[in-house]
DRENDO-1510 file (C-alpha; in Angstrom, 1 decimal, always signed):
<recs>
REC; n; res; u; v; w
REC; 1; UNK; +65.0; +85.9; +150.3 .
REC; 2; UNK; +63.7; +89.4; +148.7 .
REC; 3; UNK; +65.5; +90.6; +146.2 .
REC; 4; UNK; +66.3; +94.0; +148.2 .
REC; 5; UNK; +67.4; +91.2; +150.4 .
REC; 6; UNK; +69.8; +89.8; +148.1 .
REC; 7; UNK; +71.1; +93.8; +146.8 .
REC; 8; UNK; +71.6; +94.3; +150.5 .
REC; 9; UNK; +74.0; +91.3; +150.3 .
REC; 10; UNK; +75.7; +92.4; +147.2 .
REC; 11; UNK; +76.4; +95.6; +147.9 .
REC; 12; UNK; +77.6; +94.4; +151.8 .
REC; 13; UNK; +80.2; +92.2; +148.9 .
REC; 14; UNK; +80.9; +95.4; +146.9 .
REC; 15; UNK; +82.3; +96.9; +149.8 .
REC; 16; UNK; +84.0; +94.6; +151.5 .
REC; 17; UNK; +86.0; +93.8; +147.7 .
REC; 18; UNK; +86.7; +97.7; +147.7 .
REC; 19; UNK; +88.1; +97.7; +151.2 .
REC; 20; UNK; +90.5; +94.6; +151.0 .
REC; 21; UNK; +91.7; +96.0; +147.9 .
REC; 22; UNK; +91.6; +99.7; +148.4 .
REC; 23; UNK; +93.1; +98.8; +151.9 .
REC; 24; UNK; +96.5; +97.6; +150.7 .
REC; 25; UNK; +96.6; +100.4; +148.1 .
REC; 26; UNK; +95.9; +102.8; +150.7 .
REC; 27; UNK; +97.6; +101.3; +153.0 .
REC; 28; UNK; +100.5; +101.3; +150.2 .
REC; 29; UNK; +100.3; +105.2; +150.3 .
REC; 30; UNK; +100.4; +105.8; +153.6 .
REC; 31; UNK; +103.6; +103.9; +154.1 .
REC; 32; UNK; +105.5; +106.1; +151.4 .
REC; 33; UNK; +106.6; +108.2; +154.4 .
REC; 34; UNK; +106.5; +105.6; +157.0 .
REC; 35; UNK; +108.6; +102.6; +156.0 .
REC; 36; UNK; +110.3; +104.6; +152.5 .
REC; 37; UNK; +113.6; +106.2; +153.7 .
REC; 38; UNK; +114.4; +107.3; +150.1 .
REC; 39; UNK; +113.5; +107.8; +146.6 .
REC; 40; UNK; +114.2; +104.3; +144.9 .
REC; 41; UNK; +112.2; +102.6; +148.2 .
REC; 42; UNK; +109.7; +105.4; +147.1 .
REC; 43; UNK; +109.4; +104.0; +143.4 .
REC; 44; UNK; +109.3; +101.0; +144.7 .
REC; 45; UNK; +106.3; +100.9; +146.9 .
REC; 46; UNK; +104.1; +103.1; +144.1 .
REC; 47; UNK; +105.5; +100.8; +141.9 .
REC; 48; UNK; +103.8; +97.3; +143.9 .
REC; 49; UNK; +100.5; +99.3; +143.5 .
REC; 50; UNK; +101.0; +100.8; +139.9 .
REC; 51; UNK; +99.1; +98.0; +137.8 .
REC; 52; UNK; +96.6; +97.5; +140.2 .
REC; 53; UNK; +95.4; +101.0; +141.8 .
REC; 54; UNK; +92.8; +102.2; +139.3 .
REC; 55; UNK; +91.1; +98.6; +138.7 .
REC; 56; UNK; +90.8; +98.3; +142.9 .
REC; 57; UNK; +88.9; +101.7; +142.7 .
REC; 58; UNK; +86.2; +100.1; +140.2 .
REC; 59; UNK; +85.0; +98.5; +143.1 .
REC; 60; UNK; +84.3; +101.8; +144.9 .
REC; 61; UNK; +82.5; +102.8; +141.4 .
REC; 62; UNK; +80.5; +99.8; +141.5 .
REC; 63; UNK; +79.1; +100.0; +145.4 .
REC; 64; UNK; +77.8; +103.6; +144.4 .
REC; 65; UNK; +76.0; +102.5; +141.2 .
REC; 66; UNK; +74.5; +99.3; +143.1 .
REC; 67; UNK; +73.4; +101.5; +145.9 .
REC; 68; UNK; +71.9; +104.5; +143.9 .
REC; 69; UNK; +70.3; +101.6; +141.5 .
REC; 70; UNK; +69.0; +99.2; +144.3 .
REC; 71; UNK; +68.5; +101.9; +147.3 .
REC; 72; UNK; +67.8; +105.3; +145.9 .
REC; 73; UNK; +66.6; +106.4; +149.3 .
REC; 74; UNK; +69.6; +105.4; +151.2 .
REC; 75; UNK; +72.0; +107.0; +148.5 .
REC; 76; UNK; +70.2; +110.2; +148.6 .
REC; 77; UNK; +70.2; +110.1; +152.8 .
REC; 78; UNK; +73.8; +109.1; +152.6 .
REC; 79; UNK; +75.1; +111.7; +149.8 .
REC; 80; UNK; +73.2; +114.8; +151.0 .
REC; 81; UNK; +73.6; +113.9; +154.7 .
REC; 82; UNK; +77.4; +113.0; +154.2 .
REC; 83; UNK; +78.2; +115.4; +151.7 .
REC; 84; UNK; +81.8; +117.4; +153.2 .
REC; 85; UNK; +83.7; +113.8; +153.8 .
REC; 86; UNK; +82.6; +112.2; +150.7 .
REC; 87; UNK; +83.2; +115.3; +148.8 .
REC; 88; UNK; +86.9; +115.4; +150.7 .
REC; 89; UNK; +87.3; +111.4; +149.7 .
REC; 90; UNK; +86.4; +112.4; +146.1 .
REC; 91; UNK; +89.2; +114.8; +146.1 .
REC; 92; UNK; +91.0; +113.0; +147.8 .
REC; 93; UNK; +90.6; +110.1; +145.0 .
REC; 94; UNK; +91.3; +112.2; +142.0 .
REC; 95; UNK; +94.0; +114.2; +143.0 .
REC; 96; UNK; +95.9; +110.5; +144.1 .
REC; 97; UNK; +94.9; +109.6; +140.9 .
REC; 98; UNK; +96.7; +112.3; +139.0 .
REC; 99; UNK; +99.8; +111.8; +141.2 .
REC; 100; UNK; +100.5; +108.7; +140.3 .
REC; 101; UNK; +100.1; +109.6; +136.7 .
REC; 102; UNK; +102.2; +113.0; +136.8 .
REC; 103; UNK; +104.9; +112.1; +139.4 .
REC; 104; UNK; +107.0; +110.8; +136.4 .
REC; 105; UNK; +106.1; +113.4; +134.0 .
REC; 106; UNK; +109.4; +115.4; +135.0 .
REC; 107; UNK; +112.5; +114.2; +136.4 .
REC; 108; UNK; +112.7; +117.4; +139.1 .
REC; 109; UNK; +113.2; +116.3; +142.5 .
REC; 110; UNK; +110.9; +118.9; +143.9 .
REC; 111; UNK; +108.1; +117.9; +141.3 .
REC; 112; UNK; +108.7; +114.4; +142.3 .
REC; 113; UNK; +109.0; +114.6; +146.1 .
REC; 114; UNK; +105.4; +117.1; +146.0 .
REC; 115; UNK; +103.7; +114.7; +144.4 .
REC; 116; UNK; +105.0; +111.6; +146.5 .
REC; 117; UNK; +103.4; +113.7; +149.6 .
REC; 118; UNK; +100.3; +114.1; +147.5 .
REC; 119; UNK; +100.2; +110.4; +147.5 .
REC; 120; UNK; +100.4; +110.2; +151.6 .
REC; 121; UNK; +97.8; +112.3; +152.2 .
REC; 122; UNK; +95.3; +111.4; +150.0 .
REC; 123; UNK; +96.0; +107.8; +151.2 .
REC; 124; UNK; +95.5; +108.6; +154.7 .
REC; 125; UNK; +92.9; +110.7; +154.8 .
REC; 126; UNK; +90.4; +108.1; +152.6 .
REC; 127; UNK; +91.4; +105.5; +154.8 .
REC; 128; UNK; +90.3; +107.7; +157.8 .
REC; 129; UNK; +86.9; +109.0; +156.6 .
REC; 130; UNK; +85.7; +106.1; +155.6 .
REC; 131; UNK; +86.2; +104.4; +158.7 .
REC; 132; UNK; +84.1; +107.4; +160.4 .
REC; 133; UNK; +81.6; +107.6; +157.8 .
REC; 134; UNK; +80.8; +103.6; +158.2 .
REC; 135; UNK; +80.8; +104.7; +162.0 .
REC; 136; UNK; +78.0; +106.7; +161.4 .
REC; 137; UNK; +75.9; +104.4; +159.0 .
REC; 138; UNK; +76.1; +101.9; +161.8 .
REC; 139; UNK; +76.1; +103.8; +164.9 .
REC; 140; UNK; +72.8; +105.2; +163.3 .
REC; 141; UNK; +72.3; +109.2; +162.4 .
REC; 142; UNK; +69.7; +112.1; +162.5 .
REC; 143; UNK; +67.2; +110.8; +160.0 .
REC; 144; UNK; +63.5; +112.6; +159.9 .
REC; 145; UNK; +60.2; +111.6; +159.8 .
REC; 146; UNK; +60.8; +112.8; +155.7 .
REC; 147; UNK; +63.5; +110.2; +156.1 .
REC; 148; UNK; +66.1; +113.3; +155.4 .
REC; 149; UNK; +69.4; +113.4; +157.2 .
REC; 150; UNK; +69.1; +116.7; +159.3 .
REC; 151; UNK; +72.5; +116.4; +161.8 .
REC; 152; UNK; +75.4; +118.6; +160.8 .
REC; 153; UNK; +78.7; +117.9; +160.0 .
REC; 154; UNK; +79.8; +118.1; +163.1 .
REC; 155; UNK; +77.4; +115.1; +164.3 .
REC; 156; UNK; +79.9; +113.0; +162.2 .
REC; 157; UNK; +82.8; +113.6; +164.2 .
REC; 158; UNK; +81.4; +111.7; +167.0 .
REC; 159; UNK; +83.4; +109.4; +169.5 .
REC; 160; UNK; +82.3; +106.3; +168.1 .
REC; 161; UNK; +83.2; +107.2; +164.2 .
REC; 162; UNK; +86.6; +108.5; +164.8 .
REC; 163; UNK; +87.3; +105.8; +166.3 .
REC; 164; UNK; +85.9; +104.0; +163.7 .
REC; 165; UNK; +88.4; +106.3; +161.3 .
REC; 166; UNK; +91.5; +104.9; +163.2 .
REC; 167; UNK; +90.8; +101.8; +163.3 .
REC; 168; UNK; +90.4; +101.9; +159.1 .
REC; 169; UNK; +93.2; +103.9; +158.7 .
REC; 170; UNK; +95.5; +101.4; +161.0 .
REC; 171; UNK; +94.3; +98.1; +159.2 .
REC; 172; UNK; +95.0; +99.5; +156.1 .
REC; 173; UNK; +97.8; +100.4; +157.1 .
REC; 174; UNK; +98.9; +96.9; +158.5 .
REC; 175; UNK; +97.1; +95.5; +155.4 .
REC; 176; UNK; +99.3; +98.0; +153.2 .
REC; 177; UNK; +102.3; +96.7; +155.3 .
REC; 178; UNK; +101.8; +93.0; +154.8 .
REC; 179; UNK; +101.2; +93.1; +151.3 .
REC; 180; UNK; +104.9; +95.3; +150.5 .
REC; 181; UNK; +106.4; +92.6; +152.4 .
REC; 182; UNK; +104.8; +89.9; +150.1 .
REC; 183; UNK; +105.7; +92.2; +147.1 .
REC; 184; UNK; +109.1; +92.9; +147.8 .
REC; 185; UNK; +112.9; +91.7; +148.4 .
REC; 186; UNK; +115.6; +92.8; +150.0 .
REC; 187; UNK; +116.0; +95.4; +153.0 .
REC; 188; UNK; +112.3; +96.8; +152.7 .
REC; 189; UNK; +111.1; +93.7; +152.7 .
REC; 190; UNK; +112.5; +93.2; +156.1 .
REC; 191; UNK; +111.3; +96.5; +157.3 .
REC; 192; UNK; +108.1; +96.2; +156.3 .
REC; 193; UNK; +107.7; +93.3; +158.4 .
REC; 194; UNK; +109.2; +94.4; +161.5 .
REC; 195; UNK; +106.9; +97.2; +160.9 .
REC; 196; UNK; +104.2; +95.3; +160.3 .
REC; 197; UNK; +104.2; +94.1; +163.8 .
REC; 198; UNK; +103.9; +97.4; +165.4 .
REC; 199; UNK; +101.1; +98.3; +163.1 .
REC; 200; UNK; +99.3; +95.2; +164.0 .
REC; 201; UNK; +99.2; +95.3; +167.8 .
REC; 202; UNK; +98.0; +99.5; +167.6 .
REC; 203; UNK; +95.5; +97.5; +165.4 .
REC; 204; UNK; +94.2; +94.9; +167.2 .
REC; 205; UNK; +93.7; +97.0; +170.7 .
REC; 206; UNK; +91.8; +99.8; +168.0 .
REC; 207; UNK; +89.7; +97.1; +166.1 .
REC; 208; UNK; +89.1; +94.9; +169.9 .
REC; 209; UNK; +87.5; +98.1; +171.4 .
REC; 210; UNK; +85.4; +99.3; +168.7 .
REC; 211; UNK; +84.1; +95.8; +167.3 .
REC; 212; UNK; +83.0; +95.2; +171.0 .
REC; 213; UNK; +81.6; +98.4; +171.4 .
REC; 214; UNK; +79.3; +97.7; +168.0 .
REC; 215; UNK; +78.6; +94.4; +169.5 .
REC; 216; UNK; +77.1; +96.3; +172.8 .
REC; 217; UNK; +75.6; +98.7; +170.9 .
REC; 218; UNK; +73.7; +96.8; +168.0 .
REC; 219; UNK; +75.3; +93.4; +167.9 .
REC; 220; UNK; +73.7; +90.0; +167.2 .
REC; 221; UNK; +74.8; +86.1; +167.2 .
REC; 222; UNK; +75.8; +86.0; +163.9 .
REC; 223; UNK; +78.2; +89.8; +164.4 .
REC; 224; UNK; +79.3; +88.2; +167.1 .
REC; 225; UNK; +80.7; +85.3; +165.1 .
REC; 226; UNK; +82.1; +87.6; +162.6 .
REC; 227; UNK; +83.9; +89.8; +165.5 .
REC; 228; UNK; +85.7; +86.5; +167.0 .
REC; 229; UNK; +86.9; +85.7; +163.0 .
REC; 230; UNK; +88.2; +89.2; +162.7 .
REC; 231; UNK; +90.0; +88.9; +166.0 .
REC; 232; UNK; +90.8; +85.2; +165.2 .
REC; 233; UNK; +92.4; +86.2; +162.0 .
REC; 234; UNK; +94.3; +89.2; +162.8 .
REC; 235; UNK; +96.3; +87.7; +165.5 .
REC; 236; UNK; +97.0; +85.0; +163.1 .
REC; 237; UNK; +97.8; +87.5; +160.7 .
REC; 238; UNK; +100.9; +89.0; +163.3 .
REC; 239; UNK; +101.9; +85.1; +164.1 .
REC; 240; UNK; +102.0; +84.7; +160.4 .
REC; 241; UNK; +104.3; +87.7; +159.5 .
REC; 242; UNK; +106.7; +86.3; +162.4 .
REC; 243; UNK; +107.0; +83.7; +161.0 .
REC; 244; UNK; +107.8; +84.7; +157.6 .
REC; 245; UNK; +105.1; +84.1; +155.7 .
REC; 246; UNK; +103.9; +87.0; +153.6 .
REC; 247; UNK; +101.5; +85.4; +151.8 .
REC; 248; UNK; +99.4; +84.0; +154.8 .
REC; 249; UNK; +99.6; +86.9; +156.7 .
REC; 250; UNK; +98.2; +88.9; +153.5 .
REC; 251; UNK; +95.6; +86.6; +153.0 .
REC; 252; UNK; +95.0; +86.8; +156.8 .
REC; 253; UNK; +95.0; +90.7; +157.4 .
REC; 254; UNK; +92.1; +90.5; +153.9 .
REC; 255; UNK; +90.1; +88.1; +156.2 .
REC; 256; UNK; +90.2; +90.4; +159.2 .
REC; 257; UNK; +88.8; +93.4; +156.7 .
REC; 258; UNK; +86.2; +91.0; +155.3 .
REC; 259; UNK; +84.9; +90.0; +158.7 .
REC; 260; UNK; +85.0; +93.3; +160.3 .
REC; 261; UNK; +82.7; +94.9; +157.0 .
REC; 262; UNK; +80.6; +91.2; +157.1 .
REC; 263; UNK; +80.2; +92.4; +161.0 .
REC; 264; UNK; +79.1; +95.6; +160.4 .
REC; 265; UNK; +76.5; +94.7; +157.5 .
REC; 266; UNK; +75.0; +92.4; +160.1 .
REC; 267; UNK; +74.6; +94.5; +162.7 .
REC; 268; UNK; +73.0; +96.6; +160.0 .
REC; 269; UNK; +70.1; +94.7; +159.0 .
REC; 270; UNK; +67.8; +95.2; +157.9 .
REC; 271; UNK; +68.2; +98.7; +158.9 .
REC; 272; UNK; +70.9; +100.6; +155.8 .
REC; 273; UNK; +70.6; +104.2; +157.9 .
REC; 274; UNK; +69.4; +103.5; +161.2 .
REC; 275; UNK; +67.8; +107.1; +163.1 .
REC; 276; UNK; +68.8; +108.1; +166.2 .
REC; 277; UNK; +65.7; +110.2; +166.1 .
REC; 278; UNK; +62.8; +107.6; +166.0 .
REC; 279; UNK; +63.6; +103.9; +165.2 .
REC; 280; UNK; +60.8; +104.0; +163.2 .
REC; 281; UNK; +61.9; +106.9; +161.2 .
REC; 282; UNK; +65.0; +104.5; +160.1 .
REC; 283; UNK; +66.0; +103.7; +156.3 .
REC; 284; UNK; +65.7; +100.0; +155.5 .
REC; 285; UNK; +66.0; +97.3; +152.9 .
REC; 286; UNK; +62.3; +98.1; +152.5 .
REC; 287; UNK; +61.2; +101.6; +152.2 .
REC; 288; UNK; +64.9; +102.4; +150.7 .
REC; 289; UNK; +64.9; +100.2; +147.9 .
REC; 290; UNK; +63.8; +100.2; +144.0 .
REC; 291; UNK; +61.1; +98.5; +142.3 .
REC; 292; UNK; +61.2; +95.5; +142.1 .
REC; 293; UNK; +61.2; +94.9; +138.4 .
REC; 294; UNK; +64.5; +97.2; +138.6 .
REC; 295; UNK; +66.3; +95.3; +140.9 .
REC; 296; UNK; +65.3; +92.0; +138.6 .
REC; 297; UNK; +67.0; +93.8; +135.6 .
REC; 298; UNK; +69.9; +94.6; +138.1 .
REC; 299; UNK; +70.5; +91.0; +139.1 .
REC; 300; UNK; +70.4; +89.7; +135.3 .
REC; 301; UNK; +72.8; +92.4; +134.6 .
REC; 302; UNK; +75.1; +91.7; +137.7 .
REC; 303; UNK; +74.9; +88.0; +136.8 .
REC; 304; UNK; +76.3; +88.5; +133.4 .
REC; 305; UNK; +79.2; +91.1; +134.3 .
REC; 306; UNK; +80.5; +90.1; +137.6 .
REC; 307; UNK; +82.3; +87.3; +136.5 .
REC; 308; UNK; +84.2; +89.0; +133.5 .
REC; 309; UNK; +85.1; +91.8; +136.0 .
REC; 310; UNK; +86.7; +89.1; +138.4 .
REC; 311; UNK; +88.7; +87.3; +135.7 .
REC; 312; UNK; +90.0; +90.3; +134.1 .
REC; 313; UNK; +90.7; +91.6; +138.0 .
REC; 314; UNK; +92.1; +88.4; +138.9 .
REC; 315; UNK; +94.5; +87.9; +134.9 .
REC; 316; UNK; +95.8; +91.8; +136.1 .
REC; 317; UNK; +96.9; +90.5; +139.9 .
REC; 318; UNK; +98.2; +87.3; +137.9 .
REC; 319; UNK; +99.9; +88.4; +135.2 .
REC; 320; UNK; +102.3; +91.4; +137.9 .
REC; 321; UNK; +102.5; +89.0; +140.7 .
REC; 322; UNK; +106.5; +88.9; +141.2 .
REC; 323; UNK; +108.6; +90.4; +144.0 .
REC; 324; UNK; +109.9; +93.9; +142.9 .
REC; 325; UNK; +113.1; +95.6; +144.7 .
REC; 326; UNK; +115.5; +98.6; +143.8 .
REC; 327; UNK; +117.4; +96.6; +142.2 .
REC; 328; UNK; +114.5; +96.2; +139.5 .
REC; 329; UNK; +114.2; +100.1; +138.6 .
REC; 330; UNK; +115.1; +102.0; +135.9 .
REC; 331; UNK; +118.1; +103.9; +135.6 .
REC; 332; UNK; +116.6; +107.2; +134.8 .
REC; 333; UNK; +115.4; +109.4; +137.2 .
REC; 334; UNK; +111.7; +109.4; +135.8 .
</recs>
């Protein structure tokens, strides 16, 4: 295996990391409004994702390095060509960020309730775009001869990526959903499931119709074993929550995100921005990638790191791994 072979694989690993992570905390987000019915079930949620939200975003950090190192011609395609939504997820991204930060900074109920909403939004609408935006790497775009993106914006907002967008945004969603129900006790706990449920079947009829409909489109022997996992491991996922137990149906809803991305990478290759233009015209692991004495020093230096990143990661999860309820808040207001 070439080692633009072997980046191609890492950063395929990079983002799936980001998406089982992100998804929850996302997914986390969006439920503030959906399953919170006050303030303290508020805290609550924000506070299952408090420890954690920043680190899961490293991942994000690290796919974008790893592509711009390894694929400069696929990052410059990708940033210029998709340059509204991943300016609207960068927003999106800091402002969260800040809101998490600053929603205790007063003990106002309008300050805290504004920045609470902040938090739904700019959960929901990541988890949206980048469902359509990986509908749109895979689907394949308007890529030159110059091997220049030359679509519009519009372009992206085809069929095929939005529904790409809903079917991130609902998996997070049920991801998000599984996860507060391993995280907390009491009555949210018990909403969260029931909820879960309903999440999961919009889910699975979303993520059936567009995995098959990549599978028709691109699809090979080995996406086709990843689409029958993901299916496989969602429904097992809902069975699991049923039955009560959180922790396999978490662990079952982060298989279903890692086979869907796996999927998705595979029908990829070796293609990273296929043309809809002229086949030929396509980026690839080839003509998209570094030298290869960079991508040597890349792999040394992704050898040496990784695992320190993973066991810090892995200590933080670790070391804030207990159920949280009402109960376990602060009396003041901030």
């Amino acid at each position: 295996m070439e080692l633009h072979d072997v980046w191609f694989v890492l950063i395929a690993v990079l983002w799936t990391g980001y998406f089982f992570l992100e998804g929850f905390d996302f997914g986390v987000g969006v439920l503030t409004k959906l399953l919170a019915r006050n303030r303290p079930e508020k805290r609550v949620l924000i506070n299952t994702i408090g420890p954690v939200w920043d680190g899961n975003e490293v991942w994000l950090l690290t796919a974008g390095g790893a592509t711009f190192a390894a694929f400069p011609e696929w990052y410059a395609t990708l940033f210029s060509g998709f340059y509204l939504p991943l300016l609207v997820i960068l927003v999106c991204l800091i402002v969260r960020g800040v809101a998490f930060e600053y929603r205790v900074k007063r003990p106002e109920e309008n300050w805290q309730r504004n920045w609470e909403t902040a938090i739904f939004w700019t959960s929901l609408i990541p988890a949206f775009l980048w469902g359509v935006a990986f509908g749109n790497i895979v689907h394949g775009v308007k890529i030159d001869r110059d091997l220049e993106y030359v679509g519009s914006v519009w372009d992206l907002l085809n069929p095929y990526a939005l529904l790409g967008g809903l079917v991130t945004l609902t998996l997070f969603t049920f991801h998000g959903t599984v996860f507060t129900a391993l995280k907390t006790v009491g009555e949210i706990r018990e909403r969260a499931r029931a909820l879960a449920l309903r999440v999961g079947l919009a889910t699975a009829v979303l993520a059936l119709v567009f995995l098959v409909w990549t599978q028709a489109h691109s699809g090979n022997g080995k996406s086709l074993v990843a689409l029958v996992a993901a299916v496989a491991a969602l429904v097992a996922a809902l069975v699991a929550n049923q039955a009560g137990r959180e922790s396999w149906s978490f662990a079952l809803s982060g298989v279903t995100i890692v086979a869907a991305v796996a999927m998705l990478f595979l029908t990829l290759f070796p293609n990273v921005m296929p043309s809809t233009l002229n086949a030929d015209w396509s980026l690839t692991v080839t003509n998209a990638s570094s030298s290869p004495y960079t991508l040597k020093i890349m792999t040394w230096l992704a050898v040496i790191a990784t695992p320190v990143v993973l066991l810090y990661q892995g200590w933080t999860y670790w070391v804030f791994r207990k159920r949280i309820g009402t109960q376990h808040l602060a009396d003041a207001a901030h």
